[in-house]
N, C-alpha and C positions, 0 to 999 in steps of 0.2 A: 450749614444753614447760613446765608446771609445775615450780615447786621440788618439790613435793610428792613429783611419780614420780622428778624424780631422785634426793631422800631416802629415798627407799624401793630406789631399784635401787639406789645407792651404800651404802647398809649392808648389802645381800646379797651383794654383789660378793665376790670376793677377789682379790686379786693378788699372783701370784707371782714376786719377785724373782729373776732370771737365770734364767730357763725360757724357752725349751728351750738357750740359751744368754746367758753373761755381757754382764749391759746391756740385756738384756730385762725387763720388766715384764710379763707375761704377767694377762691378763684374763679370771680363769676363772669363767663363766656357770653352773657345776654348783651353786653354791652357790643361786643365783636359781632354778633350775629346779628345788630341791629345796624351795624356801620356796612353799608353794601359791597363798596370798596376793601374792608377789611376781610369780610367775608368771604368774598370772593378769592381773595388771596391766599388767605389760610385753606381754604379746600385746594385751590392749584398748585398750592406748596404739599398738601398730603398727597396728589394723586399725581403728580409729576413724575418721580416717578416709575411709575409703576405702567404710563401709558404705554399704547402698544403691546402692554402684555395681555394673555388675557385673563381679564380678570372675571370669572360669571355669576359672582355674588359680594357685595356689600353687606358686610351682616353690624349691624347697630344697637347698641347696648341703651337700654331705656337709661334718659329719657334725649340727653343733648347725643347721644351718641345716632337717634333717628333724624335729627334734621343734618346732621355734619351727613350721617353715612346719607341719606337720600339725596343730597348736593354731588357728592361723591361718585352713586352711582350710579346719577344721572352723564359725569363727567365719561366714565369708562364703560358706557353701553353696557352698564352689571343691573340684574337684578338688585334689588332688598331685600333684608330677611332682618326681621326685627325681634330680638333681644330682651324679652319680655321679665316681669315678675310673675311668679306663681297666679296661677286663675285671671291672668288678662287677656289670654288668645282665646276664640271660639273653638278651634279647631282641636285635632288630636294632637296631644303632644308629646316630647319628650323634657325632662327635667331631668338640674343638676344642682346638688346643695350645696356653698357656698360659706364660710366663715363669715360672719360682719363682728365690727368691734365690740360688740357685747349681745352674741347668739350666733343662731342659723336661720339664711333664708334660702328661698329655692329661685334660681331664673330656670327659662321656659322658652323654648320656639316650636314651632310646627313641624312635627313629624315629617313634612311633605317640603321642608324649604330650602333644604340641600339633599343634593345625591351624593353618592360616594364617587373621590375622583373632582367633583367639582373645584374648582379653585375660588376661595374665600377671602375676602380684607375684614378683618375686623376694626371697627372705630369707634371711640367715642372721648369725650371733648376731655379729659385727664387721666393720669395713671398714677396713683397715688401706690397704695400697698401693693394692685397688682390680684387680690382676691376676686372681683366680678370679672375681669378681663382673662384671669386663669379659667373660674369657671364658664367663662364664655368658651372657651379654648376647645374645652375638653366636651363642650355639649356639642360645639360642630365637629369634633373628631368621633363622636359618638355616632353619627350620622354621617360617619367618613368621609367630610370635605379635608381639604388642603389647606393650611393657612394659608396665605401668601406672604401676609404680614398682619401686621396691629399698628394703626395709627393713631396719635391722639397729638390736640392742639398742644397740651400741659403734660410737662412731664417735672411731679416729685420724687427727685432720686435718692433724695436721703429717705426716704419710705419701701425701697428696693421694689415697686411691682414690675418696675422695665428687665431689671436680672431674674425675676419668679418669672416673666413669657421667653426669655431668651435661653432659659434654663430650659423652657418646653421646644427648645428650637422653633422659635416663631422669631423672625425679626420684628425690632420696634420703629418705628417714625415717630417722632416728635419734632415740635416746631418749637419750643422754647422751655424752658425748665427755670423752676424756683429754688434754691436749696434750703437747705432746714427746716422745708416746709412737712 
């Protein structure tokens, strides 16, 4: 990765001390997303690349993981397929349950939004533990797509969820990373 994109995505960043709880550092992307120029860059940085290959789904993890991947797969002629929590899709679905730091929850896509065979990016804007982006993983391998990779803007490595996808042999992309976070 260039200094360059990272000087660029670290002067748009924000972060907010103690959100959504005390000793948190919270890494909020709205600010990136709203700089055109920045925005712009950080998606030609995740999908660079990967062009030329094909890629026939962008799949997007609710909520920032739907605008990164729909920028995404507008770049590489890919469909979307978005990433849902339990009871958000109209459609038939299939589900996967998921650890969160105090419980279980379930994400959710449409039965019909990959085939098997198909080749997949999955994206969304951090990888912190690595627990929504496993179980993203494993709901499109359910429905026998291909990873191709996993991109995200943020990567917290001292929280291991980049070695829990590469464990699943999925490459990771990241554009910039915090430690200790």
């Amino acid at each position: 990765m260039s200094t360059s994109v990272e000087k660029t995505l670290l002067s748009v960043l924000r972060t907010i001390p103690d959100y959504p709880k005390p000793g948190v550092q919270f890494r909020d992307i709205t600010t990136l997303l709203g700089d055109a120029s920045a925005f712009r860059r950080a998606v030609d940085e995740l999908v660079h690349p990967y062009a030329g290959q094909k890629i026939d789904k962008v799949a997007g993890i609710e909520a920032r993981g739907f605008i990164l991947g729909g920028a995404m797969a507008h770049q590489l002629s890919a469909g979307f397929v978005p990433i849902r929590k339990k009871g958000k899709l109209p459609y038939d679905t299939v589900r996967v349950a998921y650890s969160l730091e105090y419980g279980i929850d379930e994400m959710e896509m449409h039965r019909d939004a990959v085939t098997p065979g198909q080749r997949v990016m999955l994206v969304d804007d951090l990888i912190a533990t690595g627990g929504t982006a496993e179980a993203a993983v494993k709901l499109l391998r359910q429905m026998g797509a291909d990873i191709v990779a996993a991109c995200f803007v943020i990567d917290l490595p001292d929280l291991g969820g980049r070695k829990k996808l590469e464990a699943l042999d999925v490459p990771v992309r990241t554009l910039i990373s915090f430690e200790g976070d």
